[in-house]
Every structure is written in C-alpha cells, then in structure tokens.
N, C-alpha and C positions, 0 to 999 in steps of 0.2 A: 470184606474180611469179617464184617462182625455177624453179617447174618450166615456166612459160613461156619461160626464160631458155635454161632447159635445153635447151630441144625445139627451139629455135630458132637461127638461124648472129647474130642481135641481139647486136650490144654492148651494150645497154642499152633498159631496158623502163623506159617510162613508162606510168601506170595513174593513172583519173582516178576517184574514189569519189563517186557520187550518191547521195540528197542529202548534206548531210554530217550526220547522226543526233547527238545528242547536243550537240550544239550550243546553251547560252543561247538565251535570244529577245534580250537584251541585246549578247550576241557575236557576232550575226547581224544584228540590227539596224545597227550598228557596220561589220561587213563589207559591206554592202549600200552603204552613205555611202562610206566608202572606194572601192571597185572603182567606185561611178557617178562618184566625183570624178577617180579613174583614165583612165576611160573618158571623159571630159571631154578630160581634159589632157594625152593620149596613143593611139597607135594600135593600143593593147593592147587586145584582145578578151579577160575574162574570166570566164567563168558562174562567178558569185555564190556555188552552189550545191553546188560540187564541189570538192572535195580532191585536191590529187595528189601522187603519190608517184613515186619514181624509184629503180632499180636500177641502179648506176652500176657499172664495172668500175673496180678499182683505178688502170688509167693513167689514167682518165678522171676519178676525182678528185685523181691528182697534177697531172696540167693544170689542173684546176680553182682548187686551190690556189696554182698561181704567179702567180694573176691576184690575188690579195691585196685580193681587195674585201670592205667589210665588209659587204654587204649584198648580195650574190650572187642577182641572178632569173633560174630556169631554165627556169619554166612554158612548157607550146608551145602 
C-alpha cells in the first residue's frame, strides 16, 4: 500500500484482501448472517468475503476524528 501511495498523486489507498484466509468457520459463519441481515436492511453492497484496509493521510484522519462517532464505517 505505501509504495502504491508513493507512486501515486492518491491521498489515500483503499485495498480490498480476497478471500479473507485464516478465518474460523464459526467467524465466517457469523459474518455471512450479519452482512445478509445488512444487506436486507440497507443499500449497502458488501462481499462477505474480503477485508479492507485503508491508507489514510494524517489530515484525513483528524477530519475523521471530529466527527466523534463511536462506530465509524468507511468501506466503499
């Protein structure tokens, strides 16, 4: 991510990891019930299956932090 970051004029990299490895069958199980109850009850599209991660610049999480939510979703 960072020599992506590098190479790039991107404030910030988003990278999504398939599938997610090492994962319970129990913890997976679990996520699967969640994200279809999600996807039920909102116009959130999110595969099951993938992890994501984020490369944030410093101003971009002091913005982040003045919004003072306890549960902060940034997935895109």
């Amino acid at each position: 991510m960072i020599k992506t970051w590098r190479s790039t004029n991107a404030d910030m990299i988003h990278a999504v990891c398939l599938p997610r490895a090492g994962e319970s069958k129990i913890k997976m199980a679990t996520t699967r019930v969640r994200y279809w109850i999600l996807g039920k009850v909102s116009d959130i599209d999110l595969p099951i299956e993938a992890g994501d991660f984020k490369l944030l610049p410093r101003r971009a999480v002091n913005h982040l932090l003045k919004l003072k939510e306890k549960r902060l979703f940034l997935r895109d």
